[in-house]
C-alpha positions in Angstrom: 14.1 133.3 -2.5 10.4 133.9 -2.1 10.4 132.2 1.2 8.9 135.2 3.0 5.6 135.7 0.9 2.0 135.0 1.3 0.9 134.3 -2.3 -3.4 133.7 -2.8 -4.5 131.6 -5.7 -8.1 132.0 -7.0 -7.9 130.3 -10.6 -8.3 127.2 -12.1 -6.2 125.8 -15.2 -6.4 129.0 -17.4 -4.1 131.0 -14.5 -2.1 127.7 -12.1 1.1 128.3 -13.9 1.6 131.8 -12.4 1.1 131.2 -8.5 3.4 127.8 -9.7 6.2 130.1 -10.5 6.1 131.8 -7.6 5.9 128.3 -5.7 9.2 127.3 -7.0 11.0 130.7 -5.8 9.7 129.8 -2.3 6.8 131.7 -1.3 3.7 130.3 0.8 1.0 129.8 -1.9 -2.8 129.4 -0.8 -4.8 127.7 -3.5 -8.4 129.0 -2.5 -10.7 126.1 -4.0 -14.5 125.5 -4.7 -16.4 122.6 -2.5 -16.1 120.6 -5.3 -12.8 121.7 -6.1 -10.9 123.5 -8.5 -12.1 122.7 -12.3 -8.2 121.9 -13.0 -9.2 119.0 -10.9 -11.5 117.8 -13.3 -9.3 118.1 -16.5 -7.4 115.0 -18.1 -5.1 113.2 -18.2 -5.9 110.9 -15.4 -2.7 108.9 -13.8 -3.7 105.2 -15.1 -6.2 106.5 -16.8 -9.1 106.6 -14.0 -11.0 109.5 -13.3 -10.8 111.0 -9.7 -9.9 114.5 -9.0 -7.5 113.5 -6.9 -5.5 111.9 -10.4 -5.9 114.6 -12.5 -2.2 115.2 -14.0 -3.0 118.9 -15.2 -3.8 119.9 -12.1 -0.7 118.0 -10.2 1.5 119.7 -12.4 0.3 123.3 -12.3 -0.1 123.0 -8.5 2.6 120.9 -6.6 4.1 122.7 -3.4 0.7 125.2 -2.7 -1.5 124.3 0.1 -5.2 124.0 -0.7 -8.0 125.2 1.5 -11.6 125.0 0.6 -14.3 128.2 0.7 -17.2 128.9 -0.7 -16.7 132.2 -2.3 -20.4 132.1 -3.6 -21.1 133.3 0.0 -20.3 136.2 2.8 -18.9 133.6 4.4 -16.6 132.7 1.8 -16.0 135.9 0.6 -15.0 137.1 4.6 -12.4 134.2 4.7 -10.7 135.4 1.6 -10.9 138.9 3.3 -9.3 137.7 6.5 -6.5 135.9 4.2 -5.2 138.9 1.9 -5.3 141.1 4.5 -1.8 139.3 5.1 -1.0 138.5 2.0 1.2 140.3 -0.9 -0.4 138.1 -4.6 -3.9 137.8 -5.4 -3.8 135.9 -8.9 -7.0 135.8 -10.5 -8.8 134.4 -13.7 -12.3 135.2 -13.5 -12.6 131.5 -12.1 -14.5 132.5 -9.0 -16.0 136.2 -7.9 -13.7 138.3 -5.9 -13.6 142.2 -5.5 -9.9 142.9 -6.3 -10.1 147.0 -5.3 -11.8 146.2 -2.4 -8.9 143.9 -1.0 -6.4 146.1 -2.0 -8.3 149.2 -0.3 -8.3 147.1 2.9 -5.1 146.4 2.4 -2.9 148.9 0.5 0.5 146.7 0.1 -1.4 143.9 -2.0 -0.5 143.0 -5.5 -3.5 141.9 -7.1 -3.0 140.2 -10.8 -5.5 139.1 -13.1 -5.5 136.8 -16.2 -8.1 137.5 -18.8 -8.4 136.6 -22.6 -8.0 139.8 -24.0 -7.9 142.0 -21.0 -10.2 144.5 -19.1 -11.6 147.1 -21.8 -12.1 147.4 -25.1 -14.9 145.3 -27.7 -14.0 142.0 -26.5 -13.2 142.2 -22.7 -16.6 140.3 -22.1 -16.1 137.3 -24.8 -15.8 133.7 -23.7 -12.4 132.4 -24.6 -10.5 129.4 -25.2 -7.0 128.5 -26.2 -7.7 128.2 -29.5 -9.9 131.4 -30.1 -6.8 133.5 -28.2 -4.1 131.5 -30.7 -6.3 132.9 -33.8 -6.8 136.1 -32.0 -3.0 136.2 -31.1 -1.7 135.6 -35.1 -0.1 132.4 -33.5 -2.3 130.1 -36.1 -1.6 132.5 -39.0 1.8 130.5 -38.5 1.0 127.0 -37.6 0.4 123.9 -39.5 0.7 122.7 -42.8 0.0 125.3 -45.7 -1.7 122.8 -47.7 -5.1 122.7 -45.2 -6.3 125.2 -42.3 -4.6 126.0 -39.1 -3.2 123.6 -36.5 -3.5 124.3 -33.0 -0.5 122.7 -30.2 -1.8 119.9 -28.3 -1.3 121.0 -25.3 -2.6 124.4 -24.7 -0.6 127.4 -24.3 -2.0 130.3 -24.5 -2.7 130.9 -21.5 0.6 129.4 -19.9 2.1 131.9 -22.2 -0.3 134.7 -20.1 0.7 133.3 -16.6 4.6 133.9 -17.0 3.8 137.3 -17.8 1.5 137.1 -14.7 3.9 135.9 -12.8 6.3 138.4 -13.7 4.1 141.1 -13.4 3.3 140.0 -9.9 7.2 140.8 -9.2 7.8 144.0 -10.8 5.0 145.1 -9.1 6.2 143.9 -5.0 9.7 145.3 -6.5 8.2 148.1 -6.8 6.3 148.2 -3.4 9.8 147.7 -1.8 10.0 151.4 -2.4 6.8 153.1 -2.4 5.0 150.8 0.0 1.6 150.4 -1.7 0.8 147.4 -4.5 -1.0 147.9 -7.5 -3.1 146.1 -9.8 -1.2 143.9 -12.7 -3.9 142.9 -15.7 -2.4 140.5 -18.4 -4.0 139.6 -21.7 -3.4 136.2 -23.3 -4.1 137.9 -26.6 -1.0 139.8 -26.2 1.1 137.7 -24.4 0.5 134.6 -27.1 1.0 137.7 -29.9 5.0 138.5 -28.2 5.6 134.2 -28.7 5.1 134.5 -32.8 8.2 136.1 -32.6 7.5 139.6 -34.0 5.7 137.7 -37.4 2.9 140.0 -36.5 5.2 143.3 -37.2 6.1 141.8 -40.3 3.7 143.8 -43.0 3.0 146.9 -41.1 6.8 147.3 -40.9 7.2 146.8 -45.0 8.0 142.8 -44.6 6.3 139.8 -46.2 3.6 138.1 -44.8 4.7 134.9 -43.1 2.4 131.8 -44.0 2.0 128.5 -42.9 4.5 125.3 -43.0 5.3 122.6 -41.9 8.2 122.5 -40.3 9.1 126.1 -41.0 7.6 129.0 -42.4 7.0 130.5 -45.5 7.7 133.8 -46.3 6.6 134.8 -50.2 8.1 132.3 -52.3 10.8 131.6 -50.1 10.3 128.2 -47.9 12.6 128.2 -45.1 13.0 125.3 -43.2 13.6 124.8 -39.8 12.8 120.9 -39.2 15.0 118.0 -40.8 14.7 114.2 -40.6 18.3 112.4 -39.0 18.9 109.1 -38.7 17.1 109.1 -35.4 14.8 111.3 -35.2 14.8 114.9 -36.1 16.9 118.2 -35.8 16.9 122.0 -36.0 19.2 123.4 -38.3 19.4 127.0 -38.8 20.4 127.4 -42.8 19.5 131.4 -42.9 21.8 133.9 -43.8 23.2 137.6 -43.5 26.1 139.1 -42.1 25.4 137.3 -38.7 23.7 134.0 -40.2 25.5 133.6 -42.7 28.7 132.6 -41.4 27.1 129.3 -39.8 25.8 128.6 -42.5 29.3 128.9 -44.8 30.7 126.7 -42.0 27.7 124.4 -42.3 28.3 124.0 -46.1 32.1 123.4 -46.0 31.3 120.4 -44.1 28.9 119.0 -46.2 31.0 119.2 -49.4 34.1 117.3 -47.0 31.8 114.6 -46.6 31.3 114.7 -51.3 26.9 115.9 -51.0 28.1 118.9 -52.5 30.6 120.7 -54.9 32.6 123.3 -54.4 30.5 126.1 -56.6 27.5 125.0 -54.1 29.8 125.2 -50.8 31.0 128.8 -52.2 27.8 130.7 -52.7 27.2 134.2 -51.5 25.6 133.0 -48.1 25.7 136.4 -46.5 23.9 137.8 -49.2 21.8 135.0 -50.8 18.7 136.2 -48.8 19.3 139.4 -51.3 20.3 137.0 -54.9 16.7 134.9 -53.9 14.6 138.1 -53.9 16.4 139.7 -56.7 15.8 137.0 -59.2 19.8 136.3 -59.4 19.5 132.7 -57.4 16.9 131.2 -58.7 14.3 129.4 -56.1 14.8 126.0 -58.2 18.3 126.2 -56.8 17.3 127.3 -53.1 15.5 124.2 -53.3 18.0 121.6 -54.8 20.5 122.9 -52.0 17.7 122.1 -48.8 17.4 118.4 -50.8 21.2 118.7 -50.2 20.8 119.1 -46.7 18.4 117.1 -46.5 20.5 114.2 -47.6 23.4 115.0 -45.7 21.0 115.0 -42.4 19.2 111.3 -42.9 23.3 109.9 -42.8 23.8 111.0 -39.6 22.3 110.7 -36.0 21.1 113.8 -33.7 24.3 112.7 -31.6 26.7 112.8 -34.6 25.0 115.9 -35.6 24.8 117.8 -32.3 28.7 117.1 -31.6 29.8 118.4 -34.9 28.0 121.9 -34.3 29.7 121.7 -30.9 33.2 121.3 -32.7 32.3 123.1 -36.4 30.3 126.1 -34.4 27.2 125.2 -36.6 23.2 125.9 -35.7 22.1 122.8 -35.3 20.5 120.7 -32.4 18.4 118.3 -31.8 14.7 117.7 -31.9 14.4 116.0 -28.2 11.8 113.6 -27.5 9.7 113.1 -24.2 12.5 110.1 -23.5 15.3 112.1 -24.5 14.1 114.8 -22.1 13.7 111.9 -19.2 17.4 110.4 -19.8 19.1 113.7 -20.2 22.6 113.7 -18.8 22.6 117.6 -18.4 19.5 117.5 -16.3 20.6 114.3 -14.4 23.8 116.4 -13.7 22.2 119.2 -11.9 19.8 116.9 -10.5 16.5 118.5 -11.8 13.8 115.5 -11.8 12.3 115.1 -8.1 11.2 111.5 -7.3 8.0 112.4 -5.3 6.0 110.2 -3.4 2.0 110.1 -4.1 0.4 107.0 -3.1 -2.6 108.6 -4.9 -1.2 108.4 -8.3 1.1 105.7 -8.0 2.6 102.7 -5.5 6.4 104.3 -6.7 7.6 107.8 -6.5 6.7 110.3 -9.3 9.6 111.0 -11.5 8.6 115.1 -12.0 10.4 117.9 -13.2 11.7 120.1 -10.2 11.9 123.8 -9.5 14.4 125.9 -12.7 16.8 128.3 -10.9 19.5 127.6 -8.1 20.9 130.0 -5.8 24.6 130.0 -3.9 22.3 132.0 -1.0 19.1 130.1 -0.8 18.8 126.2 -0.4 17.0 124.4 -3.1 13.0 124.4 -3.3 11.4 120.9 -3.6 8.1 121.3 -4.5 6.7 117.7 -3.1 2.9 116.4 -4.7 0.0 119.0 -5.6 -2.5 119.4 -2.5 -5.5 117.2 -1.8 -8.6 119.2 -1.8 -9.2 121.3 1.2 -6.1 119.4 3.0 -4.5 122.7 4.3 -7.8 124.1 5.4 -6.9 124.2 9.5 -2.6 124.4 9.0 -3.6 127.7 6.9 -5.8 128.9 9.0 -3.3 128.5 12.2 -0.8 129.7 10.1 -1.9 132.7 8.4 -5.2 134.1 10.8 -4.2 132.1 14.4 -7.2 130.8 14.5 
């Protein structure tokens, strides 16, 4: 799809994920490294646990399909191979990760796309602070939201802040050579994780300037003033989502949802006929009390730990209910949807393991353009020469 771009890559783990996504549309991605190598390198986990950049699993995943070539961008030297390389390419990405001069590249060459990933972008009080994921989550409102409301904030595992940041990048990057289909010239795309991780709390942020409630922390859902709405329920396996909310577009699930759990005798019918279109109205106004809120998510509740994420998942198929399932890292790996459209890639890497890599593969298909296989993440410096033939002739 992509197959005819030149795409440069000059960051480390903070900004991988957007010259990735460009990777699996096709394009030629040139991951620019350090001597001793990208920092990504250096970032765990480690495939059997042993340290070598060669094993880092952060950086094989943000980087398979890119070819890496090694300069020192410390010195003129460095800095003139990066010159001689985007002055045929269309994507710089950048993170502040090594020191390039974006408006010089695109004055020598006027078609570039140049996109740069910061914290909280180029101007204002904070464009110089140090960052990391979990200063941009608290800067972002995502912690307001996460955790458990009886202690502070809980930050995701994994981080995400910034991979939130690189889709943006990424499509940034192709609105902008959309754009230079017409007018000829690139521009300069800037992202700010701060704003990007503020769009994933899913508008909580607009919530009191806009006359709302203030949404607080929970476990498992969110609160928001005295009503707890929850959005995570223990099955007989595991766990599932189900959506009990209501309004004139909610609501109807949710009648549907109760009409089934009084069939199966956890309810009676006075509980199965409440006013779910307008109970979010009778819980603010004092009519419904909370108390009975409460005894009807126990209800729920109940009905949920009988049953398995199967049993549950087919019956919103067949009932039309909001319900599916909380998948675990083996449910993901045994999925019969994703074995059907053959989306895992078994890749070969004698460096990680003596067996092929079971790894996710590339998102999209096309009827026009054959399927990208993205193959292992690059040994340091292993393209150096094959780019250099490739891209300069030389």
């Amino acid at each position: 799809m992509l197959g005819t771009y030149r795409v440069i890559d000059l960051t480390d783990e903070r900004g991988n994920l957007a010259a990735a996504i460009l990777t699996g549309l096709g394009a030629d991605v040139v991951l620019v490294e350090p001597p001793d190598g990208s920092a990504g390198r250096r970032r765990g986990p480690f495939a059997g646990d042993i340290v070598d950049p060669e094993r880092s699993l952060t950086f094989w995943g943000w980087n398979r399909g890119k070819r890496s070539i090694v300069a020192d961008l410390t010195t003129a030297d460095g800095q003139g191979v990066l010159a001689e390389l985007c002055a045929g390419a269309d994507v710089v990405f950048e993170c502040g990760a090594v020191p390039v001069d974006l408006a010089a590249l695109r004055a020598a060459n006027p078609a570039l796309v140049t996109v740069s990933i910061t914290p909280f972008g180029s101007t204002g009080p904070k464009a110089d602070w140090p960052a990391t994921d979990l200063t941009v989550q608290a800067a972002g409102c995502q912690l307001a939201i996460s955790g458990d409301e009886d202690r502070a904030p809980l930050r995701t595992t994994v981080p995400q802040t910034f991979s939130h940041a690189c889709t943006d990048a990424a499509w940034g990057a192709l609105a902008a050579l959309a754009e230079r289909a017409v007018s000829g010239r690139g521009q300069h795309v800037e992202i700010s994780a701060q704003r990007s991780v503020m769009q994933a709390t899913q508008s909580y942020s607009l919530a009191v300037p806009l006359g709302g409630g203030a949404a607080e922390r929970k476990s498992g859902g969110v609160k928001a003033g005295a009503i707890d709405v929850r959005l995570r329920w223990p099955c007989k396996d595991g766990f599932v989502s189900v959506t009990f909310l209501f309004g004139a577009s909610i609501g109807p699930f949710t009648r549907r949802l109760m009409e089934w759990v009084y069939e199966e005798g956890f309810c009676d019918e006075a509980t199965r006929d409440k006013d779910w279109l307008g109970y979010t109205n009778l819980l603010y106004s004092g009519e419904e009390p909370i108390s009975e809120f409460d005894r009807v998510k126990d209800i729920i509740g109940e009905f949920c730990k009988d049953r398995t994420k199967a049993e549950l998942l087919q019956a919103a198929c067949d009932r039309m209910l909001l319900i599916a399932p909380v998948a675990t890292t083996h449910d993901v790996l045994t999925s019969a949807q994703f074995e059907a459209r053959d989306y895992f890639d078994d890749v070969p890497d004698e460096a990680l393991s003596e067996v092929p890599v079971h790894a996710p593969g590339t998102w999209w298909r096309s009827s026009a353009v054959p399927q990208v296989r993205l193959g292992r993440a690059p040994r340091l410096g292993e393209h150096t020469d094959e780019v250099r033939e490739d891209w300069l002739g030389t």
